[in-house]
ZAMARGU-4260 file (C-alpha; in steps of 0.2 Angstrom, whole numbers, plus 5000, padded with zeros to 4 digits):
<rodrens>
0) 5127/4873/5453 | 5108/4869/5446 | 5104/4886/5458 | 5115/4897/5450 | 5112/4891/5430
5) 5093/4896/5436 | 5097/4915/5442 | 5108/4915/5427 | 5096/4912/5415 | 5082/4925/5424
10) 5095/4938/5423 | 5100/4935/5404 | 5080/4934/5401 | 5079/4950/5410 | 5091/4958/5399
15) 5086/4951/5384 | 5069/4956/5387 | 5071/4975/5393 | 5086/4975/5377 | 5071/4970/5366
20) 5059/4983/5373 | 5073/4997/5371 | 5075/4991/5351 | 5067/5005/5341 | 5053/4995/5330
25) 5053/5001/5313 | 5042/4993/5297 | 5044/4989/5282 | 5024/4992/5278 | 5024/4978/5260
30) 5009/4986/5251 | 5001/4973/5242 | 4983/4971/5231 | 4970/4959/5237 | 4968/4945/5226
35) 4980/4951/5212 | 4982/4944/5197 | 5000/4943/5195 | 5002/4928/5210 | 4987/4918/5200
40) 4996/4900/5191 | 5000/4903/5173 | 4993/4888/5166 | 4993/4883/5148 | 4982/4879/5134
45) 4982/4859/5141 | 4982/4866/5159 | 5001/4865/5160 | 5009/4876/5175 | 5019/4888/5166
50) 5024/4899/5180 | 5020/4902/5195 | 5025/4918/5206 | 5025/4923/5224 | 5026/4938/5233
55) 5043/4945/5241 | 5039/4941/5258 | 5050/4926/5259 | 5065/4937/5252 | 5062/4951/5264
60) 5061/4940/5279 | 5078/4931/5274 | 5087/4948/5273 | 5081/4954/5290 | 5087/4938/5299
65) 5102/4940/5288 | 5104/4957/5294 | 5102/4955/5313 | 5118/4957/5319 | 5119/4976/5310
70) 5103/4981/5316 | 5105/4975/5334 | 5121/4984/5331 | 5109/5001/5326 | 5096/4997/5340
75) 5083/4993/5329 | 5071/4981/5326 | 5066/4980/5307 | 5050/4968/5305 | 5036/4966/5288
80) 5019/4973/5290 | 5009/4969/5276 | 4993/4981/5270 | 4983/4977/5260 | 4978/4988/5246
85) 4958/4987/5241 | 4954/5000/5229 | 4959/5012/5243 | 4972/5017/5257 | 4974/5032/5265
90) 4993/5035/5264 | 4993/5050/5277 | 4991/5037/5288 | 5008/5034/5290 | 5019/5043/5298
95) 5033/5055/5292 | 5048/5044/5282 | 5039/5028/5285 | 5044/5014/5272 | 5032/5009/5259
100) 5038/4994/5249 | 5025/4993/5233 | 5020/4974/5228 | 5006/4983/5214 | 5002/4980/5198
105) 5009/4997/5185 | 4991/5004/5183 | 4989/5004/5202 | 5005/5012/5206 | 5002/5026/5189
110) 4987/5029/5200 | 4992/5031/5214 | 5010/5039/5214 | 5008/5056/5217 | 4993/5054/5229
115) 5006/5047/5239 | 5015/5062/5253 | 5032/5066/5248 | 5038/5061/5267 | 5035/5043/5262
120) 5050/5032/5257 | 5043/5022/5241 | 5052/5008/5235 | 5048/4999/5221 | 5054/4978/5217
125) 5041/4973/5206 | 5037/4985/5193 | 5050/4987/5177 | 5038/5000/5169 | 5048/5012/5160
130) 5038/5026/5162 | 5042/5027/5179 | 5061/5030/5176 | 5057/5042/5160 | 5044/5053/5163
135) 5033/5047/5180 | 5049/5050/5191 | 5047/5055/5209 | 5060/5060/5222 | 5054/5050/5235
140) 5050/5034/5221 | 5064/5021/5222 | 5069/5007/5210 | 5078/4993/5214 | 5070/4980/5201
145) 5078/4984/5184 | 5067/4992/5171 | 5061/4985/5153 | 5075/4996/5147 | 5090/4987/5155
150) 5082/4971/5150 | 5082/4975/5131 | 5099/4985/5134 | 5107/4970/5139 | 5099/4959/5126
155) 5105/4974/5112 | 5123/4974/5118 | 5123/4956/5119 | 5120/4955/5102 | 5131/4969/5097
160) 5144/4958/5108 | 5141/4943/5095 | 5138/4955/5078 | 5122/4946/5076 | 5117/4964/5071
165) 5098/4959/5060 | 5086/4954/5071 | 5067/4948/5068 | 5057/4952/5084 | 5040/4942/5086
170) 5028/4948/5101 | 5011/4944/5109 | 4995/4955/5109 | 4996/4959/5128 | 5003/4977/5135
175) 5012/4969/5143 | 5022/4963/5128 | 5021/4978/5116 | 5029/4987/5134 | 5043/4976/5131
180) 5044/4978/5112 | 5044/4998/5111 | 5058/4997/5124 | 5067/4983/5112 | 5066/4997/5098
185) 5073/5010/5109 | 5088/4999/5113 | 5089/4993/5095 | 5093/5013/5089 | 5102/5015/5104
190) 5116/5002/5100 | 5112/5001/5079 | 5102/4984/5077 | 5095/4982/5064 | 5076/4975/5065
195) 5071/4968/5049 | 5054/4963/5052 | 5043/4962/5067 | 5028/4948/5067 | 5012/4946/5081
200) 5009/4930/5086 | 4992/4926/5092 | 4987/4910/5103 | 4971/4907/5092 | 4969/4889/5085
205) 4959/4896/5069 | 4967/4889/5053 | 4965/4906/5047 | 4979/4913/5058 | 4993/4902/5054
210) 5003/4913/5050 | 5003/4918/5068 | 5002/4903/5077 | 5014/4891/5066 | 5030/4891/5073
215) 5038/4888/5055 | 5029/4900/5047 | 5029/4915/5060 | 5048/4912/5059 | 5050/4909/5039
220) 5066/4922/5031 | 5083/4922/5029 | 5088/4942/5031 | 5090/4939/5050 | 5103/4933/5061
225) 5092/4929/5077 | 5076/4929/5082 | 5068/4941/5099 | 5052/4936/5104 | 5041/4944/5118
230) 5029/4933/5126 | 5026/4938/5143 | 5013/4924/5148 | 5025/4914/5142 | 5013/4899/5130
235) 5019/4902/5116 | 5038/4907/5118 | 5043/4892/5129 | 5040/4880/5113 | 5049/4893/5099
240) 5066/4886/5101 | 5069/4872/5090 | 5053/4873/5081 | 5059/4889/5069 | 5060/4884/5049
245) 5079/4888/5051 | 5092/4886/5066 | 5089/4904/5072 | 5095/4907/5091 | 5081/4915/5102
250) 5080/4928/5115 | 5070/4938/5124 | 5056/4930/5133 | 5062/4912/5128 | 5080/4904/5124
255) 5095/4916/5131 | 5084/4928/5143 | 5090/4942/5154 | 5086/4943/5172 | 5091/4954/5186
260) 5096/4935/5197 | 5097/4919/5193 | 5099/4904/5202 | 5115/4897/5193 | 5124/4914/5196
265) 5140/4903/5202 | 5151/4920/5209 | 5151/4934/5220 | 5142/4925/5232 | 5128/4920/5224
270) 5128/4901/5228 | 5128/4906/5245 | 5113/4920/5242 | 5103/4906/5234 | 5106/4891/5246
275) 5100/4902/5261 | 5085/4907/5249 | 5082/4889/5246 | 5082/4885/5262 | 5071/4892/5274
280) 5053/4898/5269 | 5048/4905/5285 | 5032/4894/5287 | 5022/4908/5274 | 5005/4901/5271
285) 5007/4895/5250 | 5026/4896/5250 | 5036/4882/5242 | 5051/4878/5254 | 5064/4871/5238
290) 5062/4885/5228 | 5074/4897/5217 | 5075/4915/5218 | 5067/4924/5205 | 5070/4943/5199
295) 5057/4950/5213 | 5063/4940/5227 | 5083/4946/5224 | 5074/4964/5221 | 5064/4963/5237
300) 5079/4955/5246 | 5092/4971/5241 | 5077/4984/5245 | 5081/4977/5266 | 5097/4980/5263
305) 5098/4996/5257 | 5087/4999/5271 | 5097/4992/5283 | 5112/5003/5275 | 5101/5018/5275
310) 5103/5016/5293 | 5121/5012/5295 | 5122/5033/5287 | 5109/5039/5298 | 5116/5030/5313
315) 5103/5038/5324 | 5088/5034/5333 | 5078/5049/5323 | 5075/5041/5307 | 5075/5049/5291
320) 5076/5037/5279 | 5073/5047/5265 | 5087/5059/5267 | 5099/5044/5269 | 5091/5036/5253
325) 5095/5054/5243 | 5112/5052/5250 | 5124/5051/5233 | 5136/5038/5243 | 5123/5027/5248
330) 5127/5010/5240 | 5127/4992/5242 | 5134/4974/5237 | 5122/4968/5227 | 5132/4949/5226
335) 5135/4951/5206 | 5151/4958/5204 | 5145/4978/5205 | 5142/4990/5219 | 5124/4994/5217
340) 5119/5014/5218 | 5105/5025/5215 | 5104/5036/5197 | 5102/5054/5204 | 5091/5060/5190
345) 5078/5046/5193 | 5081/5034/5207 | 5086/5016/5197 | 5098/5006/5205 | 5114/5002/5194
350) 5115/4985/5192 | 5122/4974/5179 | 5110/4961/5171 | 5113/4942/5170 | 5111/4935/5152
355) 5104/4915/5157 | 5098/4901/5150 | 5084/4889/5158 | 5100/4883/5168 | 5115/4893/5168
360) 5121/4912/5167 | 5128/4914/5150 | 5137/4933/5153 | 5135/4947/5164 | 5130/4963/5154
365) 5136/4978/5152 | 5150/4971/5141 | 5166/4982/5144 | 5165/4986/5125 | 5153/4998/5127
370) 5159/5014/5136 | 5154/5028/5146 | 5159/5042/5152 | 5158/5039/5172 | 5148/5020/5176
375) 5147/5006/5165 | 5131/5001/5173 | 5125/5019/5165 | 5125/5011/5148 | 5111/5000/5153
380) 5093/5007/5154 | 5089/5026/5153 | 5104/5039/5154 | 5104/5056/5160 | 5101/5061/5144
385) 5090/5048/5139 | 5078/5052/5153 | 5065/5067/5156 | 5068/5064/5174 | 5079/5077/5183
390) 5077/5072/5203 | 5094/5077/5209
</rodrens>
């Protein structure tokens, strides 16, 4: 018996090892930047960690393994190969429809975009630059991570939803946070807000900018409803609620905030998403094993499976991922209720946004009050019409 359990298991090794050899090995190359800035701890005025971020390796290692059984299914064995960008990469390295995942900050990718061959399949799951769904476009350029746009779409509809209709918005001196107040004014005469004021907060300690660094008096009037701050960095925003003159409710970077995912997303699958997310952290070097899933992980994580759908259309061993990617059906379950699909006039996956608290998911925008013409989704971020981008 003990013979034949032997010569079984050399055969099954046999096999397994000339099935794996016969796999057609495709990468997902993950562009990322040496020593980038956007992985360094944000730390407070006191040396408080305010954030910390991590790259999406984790998240795209979690949808190959969850993704095995279709891709054995396809022949294929998908794997991460991470390149690293230092001030230069010769992109017609790569072979023709290879799969270029961009971990890079927005100047990089502004400068770099159209060096890029247009036989390359770009997708983006970092940056929610709006320029790159507005004017930057390119058909081979696509976005799974939501723009600034659908961010401050969803906050405006939220509020519409609520008739809390006068808003006071307080913002930060970075680009980063005037990016995200110019798209808060586009959404605000998009769905008839009406901003009242807007104040800059600064992070300086002189007496002679109180004005802009005392909660109370940064927040003083009575002509607004609520109160939208944009504090990328996040110091000063995480200690606005509850110290305002007056009861205001807070959004935007701080109080209710929207996010592509969240970790209390209680339907559609999403427990489930986020325990297996939880769970495993694939022994990467500086990964914390017990952690949620942020917006770039769920974004990196549904760029593998529109992959892996890309190649359920193909259904061929001659890849071309980018003609399966321009394919107007391709589509995928994105775990929040909505089937998640390209814009053909410039590449953004439709997705609905998740309006949250520190703990818990308080609605899923778009709000069915708001109509359109073919997809709800549509109403979030830039429109056809709203768009300078005409890609298919």
């Amino acid at each position: 018996m003990k013979f034949f359990c032997i010569i079984f298991s050399f055969i099954f090794l046999s096999f397994e090892n000339v099935y794996s050899k016969s796999l057609n090995k495709i990468d997902i190359n993950l562009i990322q930047l040496v020593n980038d800035p956007f992985y360094l701890d944000k730390k407070g005025y006191t040396g408080i960690l305010i954030d910390k971020k991590f790259p999406p390796n984790r998240a795209i290692k979690m949808a190959i393994k969850e993704n095995k059984f279709n891709l054995d299914m396809l022949g294929i064995d998908l794997r991460i190969k991470v390149i690293w960008y230092n001030n230069e990469l010769d992109f017609n390295d790569f072979k023709r429809d290879s799969i270029l995942l961009l971990d890079l900050p927005d100047p990089i990718i502004k400068e770099i975009i159209y060096k890029i061959p247009n036989n390359l399949l770009l997708i983006n799951a970092r940056s929610n630059d709006n320029d790159f769904r507005k004017d930057l476009c390119k058909e081979n350029f696509f976005h799974v991570i939501p723009s600034n746009k659908m961010y401050t779409d969803a906050i405006a509809q939220y509020l519409i939803e609520k008739n809390w209709k006068k808003v006071l918005v307080i913002h930060g001196p970075n680009e980063k946070d005037l990016a995200k107040y110019n798209s808060f004014f586009l959404s605000s005469r998009k769905f008839n807000l009406d901003i009242i004021e807007t104040r800059k907060f600064t992070l300086s300690k002189n007496p002679k900018d109180r004005k802009k660094n005392n909660y109370k008096l940064i927040s003083t009037g009575d002509k607004f409803n609520v109160i939208v701050i944009f504090d990328d960095f996040g110091e000063f925003s995480r200690k606005l609620p509850y110290s305002t003159l007056k009861p205001h409710l807070i959004f935007g970077d701080s109080g209710l905030s929207p996010k592509a995912w969240h970790w209390s997303w209680e339907r559609n699958g999403g427990p489930q998403l986020n325990k297996r997310f939880k769970r495993d952290n694939f022994e990467i070097k500086g990964e914390t094993k017990d952690r949620n899933m942020n917006d770039n992980d769920w974004a990196a994580w549904a760029s593998v499976k529109l992959i892996v759908e890309a190649l359920k259309v193909k259904n061929s061993k001659k890849i071309v991922f980018l003609d399966s990617f321009l394919d107007k059906n391709l589509s995928i379950d994105i775990y929040k209720g909505k089937t998640g699909s390209f814009r053909l006039w410039n590449n953004q996956l439709r997705q609905p946004i998740l309006m949250t608290t520190h703990n818990a998911v308080i609605m899923k925008m778009p709000s069915e009050k708001f109509m359109h013409k073919k997809i709800l989704e549509d109403t979030l971020g830039f429109d056809k019409n709203e768009s300078n981008c005409n890609i298919r």
